[in-house]
N, C-alpha and C positions, 0 to 999 in steps of 0.2 A: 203560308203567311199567318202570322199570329191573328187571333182575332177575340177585342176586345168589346165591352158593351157600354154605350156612354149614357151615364147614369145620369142626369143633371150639373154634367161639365166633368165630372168622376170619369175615370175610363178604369175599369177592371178587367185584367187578364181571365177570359173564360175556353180557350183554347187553340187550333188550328186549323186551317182548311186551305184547300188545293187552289189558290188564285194565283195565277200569274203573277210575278212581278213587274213585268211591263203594262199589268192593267190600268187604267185610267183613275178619274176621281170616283168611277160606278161603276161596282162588281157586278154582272145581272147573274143570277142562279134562275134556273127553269124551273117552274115548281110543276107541271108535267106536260107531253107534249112535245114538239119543237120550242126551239129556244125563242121563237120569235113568237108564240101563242100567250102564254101567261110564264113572267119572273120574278122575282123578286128582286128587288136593285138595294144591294147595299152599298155604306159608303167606302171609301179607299180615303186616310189620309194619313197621319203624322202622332206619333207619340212620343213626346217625350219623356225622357226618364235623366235623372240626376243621380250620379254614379255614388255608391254608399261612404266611396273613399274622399270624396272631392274629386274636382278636374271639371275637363268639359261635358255639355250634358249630350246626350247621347240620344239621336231623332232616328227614328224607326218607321217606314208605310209599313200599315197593318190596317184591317179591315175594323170599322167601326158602327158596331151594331148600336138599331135600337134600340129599348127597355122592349121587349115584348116580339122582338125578330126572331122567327125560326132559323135559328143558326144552323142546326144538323139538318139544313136541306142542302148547305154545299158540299161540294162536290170534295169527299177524303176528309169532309169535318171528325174532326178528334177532340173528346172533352180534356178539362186539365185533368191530371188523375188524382183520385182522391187522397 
């Protein structure tokens, strides 16, 4: 799932990680431990995007980070590449 950081209503593509897509509105990542000891919960919702050509716009789930969330604690997080 892509995974996005929302900046003060901004959402910027910062790269990828292993979430299910049947997950909920809250992603939990374990930050060590059993998964029920200490997580992290990110959010799960909706991006849109408006296609460069015209047409309809085009809504996406993808994970949406805080300004300041360790993102490379999920699980097959991949950055964009440079």
């Amino acid at each position: 799932m892509k995974v996005y950081v929302d900046e003060g209503g901004e959402r910027r593509l910062i790269g990828r990680a292993d979430v299910p897509e049947g997950c909920g509105p809250v992603f939990e990542a374990p930050l060590f431990g059993a998964a029920s000891t200490i997580a992290e919960a990110f959010t799960v919702g909706a991006v849109t995007h408006l296609p460069e050509g015209g047409g309809a716009p085009v809504v996406e789930r993808a994970v949406l980070a805080a300004p300041g969330q360790l993102v490379d604690l999920m699980t097959g997080w991949q950055p964009l590449a440079s």
